[in-house]
C-alpha positions in Angstrom: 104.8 98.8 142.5 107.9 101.2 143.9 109.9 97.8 143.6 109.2 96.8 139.8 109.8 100.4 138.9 113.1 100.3 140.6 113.7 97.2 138.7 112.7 98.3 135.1 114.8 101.1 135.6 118.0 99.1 136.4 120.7 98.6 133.6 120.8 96.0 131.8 123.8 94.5 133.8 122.3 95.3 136.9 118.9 93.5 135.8 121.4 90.1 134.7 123.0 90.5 137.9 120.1 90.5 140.2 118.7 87.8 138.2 121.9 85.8 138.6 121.9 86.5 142.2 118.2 85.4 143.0 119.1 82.1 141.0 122.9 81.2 142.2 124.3 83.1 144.6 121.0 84.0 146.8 120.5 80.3 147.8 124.3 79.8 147.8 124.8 82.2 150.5 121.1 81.5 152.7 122.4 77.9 152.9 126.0 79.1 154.1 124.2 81.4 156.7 121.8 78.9 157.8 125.0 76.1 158.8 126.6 79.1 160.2 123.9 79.9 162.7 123.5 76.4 163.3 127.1 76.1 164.3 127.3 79.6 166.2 124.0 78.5 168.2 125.1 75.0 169.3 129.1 76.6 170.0 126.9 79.4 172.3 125.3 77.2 174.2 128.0 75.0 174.8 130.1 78.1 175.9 126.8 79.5 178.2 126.7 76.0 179.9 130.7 75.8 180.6 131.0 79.2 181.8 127.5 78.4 183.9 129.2 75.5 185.6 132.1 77.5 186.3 130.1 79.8 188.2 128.9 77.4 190.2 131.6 76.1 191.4 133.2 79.5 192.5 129.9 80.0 193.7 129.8 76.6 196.3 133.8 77.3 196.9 133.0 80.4 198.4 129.9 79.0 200.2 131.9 76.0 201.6 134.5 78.6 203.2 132.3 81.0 204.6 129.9 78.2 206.5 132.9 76.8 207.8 133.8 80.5 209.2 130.0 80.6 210.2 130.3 77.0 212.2 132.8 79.1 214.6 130.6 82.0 215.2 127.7 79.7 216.0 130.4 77.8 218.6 130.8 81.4 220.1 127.1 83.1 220.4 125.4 79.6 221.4 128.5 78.2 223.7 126.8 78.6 228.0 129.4 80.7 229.0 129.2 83.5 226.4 125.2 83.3 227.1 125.4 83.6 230.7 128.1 86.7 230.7 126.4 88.5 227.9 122.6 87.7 229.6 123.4 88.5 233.1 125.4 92.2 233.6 124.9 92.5 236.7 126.9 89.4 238.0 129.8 90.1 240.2 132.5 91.9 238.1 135.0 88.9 239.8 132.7 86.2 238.8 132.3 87.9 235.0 135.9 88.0 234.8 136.7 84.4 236.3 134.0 83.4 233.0 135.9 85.3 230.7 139.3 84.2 231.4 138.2 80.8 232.3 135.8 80.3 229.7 135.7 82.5 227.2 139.0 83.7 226.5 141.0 80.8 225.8 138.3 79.6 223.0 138.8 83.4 221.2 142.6 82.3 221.4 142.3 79.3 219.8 140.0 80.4 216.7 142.5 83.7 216.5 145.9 82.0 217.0 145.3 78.2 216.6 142.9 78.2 213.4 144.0 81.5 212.1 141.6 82.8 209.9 140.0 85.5 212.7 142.2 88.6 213.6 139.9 89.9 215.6 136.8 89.1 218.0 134.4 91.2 219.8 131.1 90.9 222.0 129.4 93.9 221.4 127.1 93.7 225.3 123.5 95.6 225.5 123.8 96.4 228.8 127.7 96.7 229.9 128.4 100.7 230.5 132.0 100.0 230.3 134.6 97.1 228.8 135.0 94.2 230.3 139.0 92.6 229.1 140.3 92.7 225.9 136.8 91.1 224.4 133.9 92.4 225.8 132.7 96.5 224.8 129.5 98.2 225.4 127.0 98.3 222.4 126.6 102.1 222.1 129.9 102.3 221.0 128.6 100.9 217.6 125.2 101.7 217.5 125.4 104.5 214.5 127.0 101.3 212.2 125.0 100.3 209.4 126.2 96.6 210.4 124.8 97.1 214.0 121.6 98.3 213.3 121.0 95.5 210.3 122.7 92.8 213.1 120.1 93.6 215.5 117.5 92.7 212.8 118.2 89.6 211.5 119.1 85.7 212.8 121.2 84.7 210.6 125.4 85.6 210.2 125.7 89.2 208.5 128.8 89.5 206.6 130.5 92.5 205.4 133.4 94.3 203.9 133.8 97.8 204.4 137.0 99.8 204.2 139.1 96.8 202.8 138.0 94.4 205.9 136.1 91.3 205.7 134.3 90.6 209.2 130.8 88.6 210.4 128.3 89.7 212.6 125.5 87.6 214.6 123.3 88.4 217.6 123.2 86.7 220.9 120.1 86.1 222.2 119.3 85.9 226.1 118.0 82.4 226.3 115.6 82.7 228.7 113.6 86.3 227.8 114.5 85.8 224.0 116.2 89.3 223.9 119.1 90.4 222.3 121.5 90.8 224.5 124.7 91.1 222.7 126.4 91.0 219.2 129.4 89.3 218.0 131.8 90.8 215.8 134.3 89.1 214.2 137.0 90.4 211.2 138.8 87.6 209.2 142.0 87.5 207.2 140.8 89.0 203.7 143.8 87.0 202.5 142.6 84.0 204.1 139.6 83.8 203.6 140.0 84.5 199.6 144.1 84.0 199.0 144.2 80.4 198.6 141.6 80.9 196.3 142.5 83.7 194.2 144.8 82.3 191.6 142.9 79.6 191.1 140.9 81.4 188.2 141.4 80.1 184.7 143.6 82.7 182.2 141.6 85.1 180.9 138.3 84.5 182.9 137.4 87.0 185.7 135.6 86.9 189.4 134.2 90.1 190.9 132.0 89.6 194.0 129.6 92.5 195.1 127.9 93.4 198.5 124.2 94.1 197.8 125.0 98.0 197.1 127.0 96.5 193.9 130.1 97.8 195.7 133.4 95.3 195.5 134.4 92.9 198.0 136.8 90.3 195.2 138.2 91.3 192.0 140.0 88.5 190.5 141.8 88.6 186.9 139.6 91.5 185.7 141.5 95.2 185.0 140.3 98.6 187.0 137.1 98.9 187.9 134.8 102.1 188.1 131.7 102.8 190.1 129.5 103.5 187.0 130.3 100.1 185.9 130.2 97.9 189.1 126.9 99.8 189.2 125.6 98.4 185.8 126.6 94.7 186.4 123.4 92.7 186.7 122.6 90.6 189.2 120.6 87.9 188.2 121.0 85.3 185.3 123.4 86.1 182.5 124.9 89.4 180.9 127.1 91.1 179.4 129.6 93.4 180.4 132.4 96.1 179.4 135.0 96.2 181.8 138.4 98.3 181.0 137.6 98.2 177.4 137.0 94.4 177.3 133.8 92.5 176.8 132.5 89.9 179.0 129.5 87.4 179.5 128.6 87.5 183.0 127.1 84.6 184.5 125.5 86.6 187.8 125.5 83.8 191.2 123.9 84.4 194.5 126.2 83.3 197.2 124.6 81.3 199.9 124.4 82.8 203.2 125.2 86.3 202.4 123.6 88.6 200.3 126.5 88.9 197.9 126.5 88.3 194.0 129.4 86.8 192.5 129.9 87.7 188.2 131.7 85.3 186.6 133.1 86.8 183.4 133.9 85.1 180.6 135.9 87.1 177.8 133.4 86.8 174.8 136.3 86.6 172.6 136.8 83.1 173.6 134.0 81.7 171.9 133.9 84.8 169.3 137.2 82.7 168.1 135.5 79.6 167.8 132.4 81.2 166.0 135.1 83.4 163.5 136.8 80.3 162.7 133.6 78.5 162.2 132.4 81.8 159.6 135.6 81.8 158.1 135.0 78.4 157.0 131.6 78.8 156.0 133.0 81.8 154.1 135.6 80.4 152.0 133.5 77.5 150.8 130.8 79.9 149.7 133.6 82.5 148.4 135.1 80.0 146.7 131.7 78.8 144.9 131.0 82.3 144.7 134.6 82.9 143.0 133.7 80.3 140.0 130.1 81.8 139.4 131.1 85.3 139.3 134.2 84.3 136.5 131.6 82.2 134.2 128.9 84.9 135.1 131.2 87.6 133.6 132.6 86.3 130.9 129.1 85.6 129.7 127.9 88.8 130.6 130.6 90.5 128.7 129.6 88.6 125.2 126.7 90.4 126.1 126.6 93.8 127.3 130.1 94.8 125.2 128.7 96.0 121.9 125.3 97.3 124.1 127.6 99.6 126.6 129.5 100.6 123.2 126.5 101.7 121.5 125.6 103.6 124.9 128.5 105.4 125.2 127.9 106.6 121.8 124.7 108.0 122.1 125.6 109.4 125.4 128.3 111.5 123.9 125.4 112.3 121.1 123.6 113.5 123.5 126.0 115.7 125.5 126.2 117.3 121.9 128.8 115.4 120.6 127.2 114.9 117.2 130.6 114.0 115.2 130.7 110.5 116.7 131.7 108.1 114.4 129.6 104.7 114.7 130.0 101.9 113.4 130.4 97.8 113.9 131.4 94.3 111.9 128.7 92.7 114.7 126.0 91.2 112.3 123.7 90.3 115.4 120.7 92.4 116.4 122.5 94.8 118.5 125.2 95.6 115.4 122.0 96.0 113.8 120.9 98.8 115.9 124.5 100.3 115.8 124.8 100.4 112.2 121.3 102.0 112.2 122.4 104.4 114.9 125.1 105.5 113.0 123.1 106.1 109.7 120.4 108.0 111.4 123.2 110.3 113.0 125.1 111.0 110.1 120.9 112.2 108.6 120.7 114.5 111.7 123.8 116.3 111.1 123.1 117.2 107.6 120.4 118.8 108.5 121.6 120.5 111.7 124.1 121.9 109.3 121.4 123.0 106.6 119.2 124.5 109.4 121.9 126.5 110.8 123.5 127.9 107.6 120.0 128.7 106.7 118.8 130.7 109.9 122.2 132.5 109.6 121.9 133.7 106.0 117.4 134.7 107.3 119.3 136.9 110.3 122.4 138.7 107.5 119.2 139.2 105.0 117.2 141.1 108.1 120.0 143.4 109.4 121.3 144.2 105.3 117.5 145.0 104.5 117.7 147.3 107.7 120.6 148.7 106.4 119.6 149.1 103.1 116.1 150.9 103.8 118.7 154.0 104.3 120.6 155.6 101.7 124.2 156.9 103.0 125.4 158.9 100.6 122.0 160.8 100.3 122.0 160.6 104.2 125.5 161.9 105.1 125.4 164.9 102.4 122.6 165.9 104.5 123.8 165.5 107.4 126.8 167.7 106.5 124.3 170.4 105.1 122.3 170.9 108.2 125.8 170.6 110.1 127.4 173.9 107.9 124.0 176.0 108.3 123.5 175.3 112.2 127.8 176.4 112.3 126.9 179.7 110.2 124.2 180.7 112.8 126.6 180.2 115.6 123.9 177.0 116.5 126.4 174.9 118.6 123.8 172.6 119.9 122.2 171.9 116.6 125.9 171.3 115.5 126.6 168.9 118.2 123.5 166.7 117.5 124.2 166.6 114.0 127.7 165.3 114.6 126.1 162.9 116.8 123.4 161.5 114.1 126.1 161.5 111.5 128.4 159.5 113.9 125.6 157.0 115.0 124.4 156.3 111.2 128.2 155.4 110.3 128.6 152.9 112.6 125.1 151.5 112.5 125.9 150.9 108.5 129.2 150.0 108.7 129.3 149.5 105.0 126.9 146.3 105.4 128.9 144.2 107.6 127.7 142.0 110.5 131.0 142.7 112.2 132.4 145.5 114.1 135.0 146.7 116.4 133.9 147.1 120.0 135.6 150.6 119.7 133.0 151.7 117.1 129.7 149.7 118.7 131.3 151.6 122.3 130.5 154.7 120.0 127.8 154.4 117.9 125.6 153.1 121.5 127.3 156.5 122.8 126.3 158.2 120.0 122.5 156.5 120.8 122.3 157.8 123.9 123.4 161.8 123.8 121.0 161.6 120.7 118.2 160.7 123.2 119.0 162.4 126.0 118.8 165.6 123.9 115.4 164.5 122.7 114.5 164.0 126.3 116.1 167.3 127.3 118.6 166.3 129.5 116.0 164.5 132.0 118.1 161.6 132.7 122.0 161.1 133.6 124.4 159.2 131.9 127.4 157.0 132.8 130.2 155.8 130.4 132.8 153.2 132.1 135.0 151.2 129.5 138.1 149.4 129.9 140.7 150.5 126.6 141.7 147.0 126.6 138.2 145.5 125.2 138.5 148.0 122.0 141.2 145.9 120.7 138.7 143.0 120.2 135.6 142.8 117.9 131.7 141.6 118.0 128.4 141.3 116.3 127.3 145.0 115.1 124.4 146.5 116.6 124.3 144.4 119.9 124.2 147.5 122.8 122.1 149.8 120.5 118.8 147.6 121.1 119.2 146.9 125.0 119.9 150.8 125.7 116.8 151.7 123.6 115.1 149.2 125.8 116.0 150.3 129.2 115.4 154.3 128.0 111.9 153.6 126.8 110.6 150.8 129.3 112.8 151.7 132.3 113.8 155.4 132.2 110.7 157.0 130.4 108.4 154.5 133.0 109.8 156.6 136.3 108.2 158.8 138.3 109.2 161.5 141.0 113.1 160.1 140.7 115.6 161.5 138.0 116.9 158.8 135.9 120.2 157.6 135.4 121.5 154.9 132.7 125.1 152.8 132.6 127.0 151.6 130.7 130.5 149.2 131.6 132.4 147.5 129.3 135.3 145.5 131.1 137.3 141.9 130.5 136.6 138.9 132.5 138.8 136.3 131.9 138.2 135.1 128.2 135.6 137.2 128.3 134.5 140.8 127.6 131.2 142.1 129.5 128.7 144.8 129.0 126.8 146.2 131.7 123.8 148.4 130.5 122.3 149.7 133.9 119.1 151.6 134.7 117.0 152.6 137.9 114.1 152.5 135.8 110.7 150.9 137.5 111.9 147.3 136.9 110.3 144.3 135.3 108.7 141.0 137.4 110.9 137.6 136.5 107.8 136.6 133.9 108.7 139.8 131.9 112.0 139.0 131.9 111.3 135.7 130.5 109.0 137.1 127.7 111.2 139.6 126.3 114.0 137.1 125.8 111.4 134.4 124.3 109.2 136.3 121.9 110.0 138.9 119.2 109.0 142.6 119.9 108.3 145.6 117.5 112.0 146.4 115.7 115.4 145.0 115.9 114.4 143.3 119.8 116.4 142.1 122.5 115.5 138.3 121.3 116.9 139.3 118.1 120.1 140.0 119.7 120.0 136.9 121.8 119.9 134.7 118.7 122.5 136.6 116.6 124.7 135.9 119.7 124.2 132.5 120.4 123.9 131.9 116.5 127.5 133.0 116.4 129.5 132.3 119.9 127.1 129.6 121.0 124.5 129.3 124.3 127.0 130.3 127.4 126.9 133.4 125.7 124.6 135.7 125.0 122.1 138.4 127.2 121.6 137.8 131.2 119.1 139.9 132.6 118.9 140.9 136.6 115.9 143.6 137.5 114.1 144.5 140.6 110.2 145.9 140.5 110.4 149.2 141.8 114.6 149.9 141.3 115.8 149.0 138.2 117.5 146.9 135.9 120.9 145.4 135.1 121.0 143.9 131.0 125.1 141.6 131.0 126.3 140.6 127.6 128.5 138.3 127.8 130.9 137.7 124.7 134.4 135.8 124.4 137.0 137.5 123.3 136.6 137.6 118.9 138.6 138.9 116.6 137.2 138.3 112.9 139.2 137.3 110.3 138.9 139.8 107.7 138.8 137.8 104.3 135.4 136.0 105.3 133.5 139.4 105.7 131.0 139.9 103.0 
């Protein structure tokens, strides 16, 4: 269900080019895939069997060399003489000596000097206390070895490499009590045993042979090697392998008669060549299919979609308010139908947009001149100056003051019937406002003018402050309790902008308050009243932006631009 909603929601070109892929180029590219893997699997195991065979045989080279080695140390632990000298330590010294020199010695010479490979030969003897020539040491001089004590254990040749030397061990066995009664140790030529033999490796390809603690005894063509990753070679079947930033296959051998592993590797770029020649064939055919399909599938889908995306792009500018857009087409099919019928419904809508406003801006003039003209001026200043002359005569200061006040405050809230009015005398009628009520509230609250003399050289809608101080006095101030009240008011530039702060630590309002008072009308000239006169006239990123806090108080911005009427259009 997720999936066919996803679907229906695609665009139109999307939709045509999902349905051409499922058709054309879906099968297309499954059947250039399916040849591919064919290919790569046949090329793989082709490449898995070479480098197998390979392995092998390294694996029976190495084998071959080391039984022949092993043939020699047989020839030394089962030869009479060896078995009578290591089997009977208590012989005359002269007689063991005659043996050895006789006997013994002149075979070691010939393996060491004659053959070559041997540099060194030992009998290791379980019950000599002390050496006996050049060949023959007692066994507690090795004991602690790891090679001794694994000798002693086992029937079969040992063979080792520790410390950069390559030597065998065997035991020899008293014949007639079936005891061990000696060990022989032999050290090869590392370079024999291996030199002919390294070099013999194919380009590229790599031999590493390791003991059974995965520690090295042969690297051959492969680049430095660290513990961590001799220690995560495997050593059974095949693997792979990342050695000195290269990848191998490793075909893992175990090496007859030892306990040794040789890893074959194989750079898997070898046959990652073949396989990326084989994709890049595959590749171009279907890019090239691909190629012609996408040229006839787009020039097709461009007949199409053109006059569609057109009409789109018309309506979305509609829609981001746009609503001057001119449209229009010579396309007689069904979509220069719909255009054409677009176009005539839009040019419908802005009439009336334009009726609608011009009407809802004469209903706001008509409300604020009916306000104005519920008081008569003349009548109201003569008065005014009356009361002003009588309270002077009885030395009545205060009563003089407010008057001035009143009188000051009814001029700029008439302002001879105009909708617009410097900032200057808004900045004093709402001044005006307030020392009015804070006299009727007898001083219970303190005031704070702030204005920047650069915003009085700009204009704005009349009576705009007057409404939001009246608001914060009577539900802010008046509402407090136990604290004195204190009331704001900034006016500074921002930009293109001018700003109003009106400020109080009144009790507050919660946001839902907030959001009724700028929605729904209240009793008199409101703050939604204001809102819409703003908006009406400078559009919606101006207007009123309330901030308050339950409990501390409230913060009322107007936001205007920067206006200056032109004075032939006031009425």
């Amino acid at each position: 269900m997720t999936a066919f909603r996803f679907i229906r929601n695609l665009r139109l070109r999307q939709k045509l080019l999902l349905s051409y892929v499922t058709v054309i180029f879906l099968p297309t590219i499954v059947l250039g895939l399916y040849a591919y893997q064919n290919s790569k699997s046949s090329l793989e195991s082709q490449f898995l069997q070479s480098a197998d065979n390979e392995a092998k045989k390294v694996t029976q080279e190495i084998s071959y060399r080391l039984q022949r080695q092993e043939v020699s140390m047989k020839s030394i632990v089962f030869h009479p003489a060896v078995i009578e000298l290591m089997s009977n330590p208590n012989q005359d010294l002269y007689i063991q000596f005659k043996a050895l020199n006789d006997k013994i010695e002149p075979i070691f010479f010939n393996l060491m000097y004659m053959v070559g490979d041997m540099n060194e030969i030992m009998l290791y003897s379980e019950s000599l206390q002390s050496e006996l020539g050049n060949f023959v040491t007692p066994s507690s001089a090795v004991k602690n070895k790891d090679w001794f004590l694994e000798t002693k254990g086992s029937d079969t040749t040992k063979w080792w490499f520790e410390d950069g030397e390559l030597f065998a061990t065997r035991v020899i066995y008293n014949i007639e009590f079936r005891t061990v009664s000696g060990e022989l140790y032999v050290r090869f030529d590392y370079n024999k045993i291996f030199g002919d033999f390294i070099g013999k490796v194919n380009e590229g390809k790599g031999i590493i042979i390791t003991d059974r603690e995965n520690r090295p005894i042969l690297t051959e063509h492969v680049g430095q090697m660290e513990d961590v990753q001799l220690q995560s070679l495997s050593r059974k079947g095949t693997s792979k392998a990342v050695i000195s930033g290269e990848s191998y296959i490793v075909v893992n051998k175990d090496i007859p008669q030892t306990d040794w592993i040789l890893h074959y590797l194989v750079p898997d770029n070898q046959y990652k060549t073949s396989i990326g020649n084989i994709l890049s064939a595959t590749g171009i055919i279907v890019l090239i299919c691909m190629v012609f399909l996408s040229i006839i599938i787009y020039l097709f889908s461009e007949t199409m979609l053109k006059g569609i995306e057109k009409l789109n792009t018309k309506m979305k500018m509609v829609e981001d308010g746009d609503l001057t857009v001119v449209v229009s087409t010579n396309s007689k099919d069904e979509i220069g139908q719909l255009t054409d019928r677009f176009g005539s419904m839009l040019k419908q809508i802005n009439q009336l947009i334009s009726e609608v406003y011009q009407t809802k801006i004469t209903q706001k003039a008509a409300e604020l001149k009916a306000l104005q003209a519920q008081i008569n001026p003349h009548f109201l200043y003569n008065s005014l100056s009356l009361i002003n002359s009588k309270a002077l005569r009885i030395d009545a200061q205060e009563i003089s003051d407010l008057v001035n006040q009143l009188s000051r405050y009814y001029r700029t809230t008439l302002n001879k019937g105009k909708q617009i009015i410097s900032i200057e005398d808004e900045w004093t009628n709402v001044q005006a406002y307030i020392l009015i009520q804070l006299a009727m509230h007898n001083t219970s609250f303190d005031i704070e003018f702030d204005a920047d003399d650069k915003v009085f050289q700009f204009e704005m809608i009349h009576l705009i402050l007057q409404p939001i101080v009246e608001n914060a006095i009577m539900h802010g101030i008046d509402q407090k309790r136990g604290e004195r009240g204190k009331l704001i008011l900034r006016a500074s530039l921002d930009g293109e902008d001018i700003i109003f702060v009106v400020e109080d630590n009144g009790v507050g309002m919660e946001p839902y308050m907030i959001d009724r008072m700028l929605e729904y009308e209240s009793a008199g000239y409101g703050i939604k009243n204001v809102q819409e006169r703003l908006q009406l006239l400078f559009g919606s990123k101006y207007g009123i932006f309330i901030q308050s806090q339950p409990g501390i108080g409230t913060s009322v911005i107007v936001r205007i631009p920067q206006y200056r009427h032109i004075r032939e259009e006031d009425s």
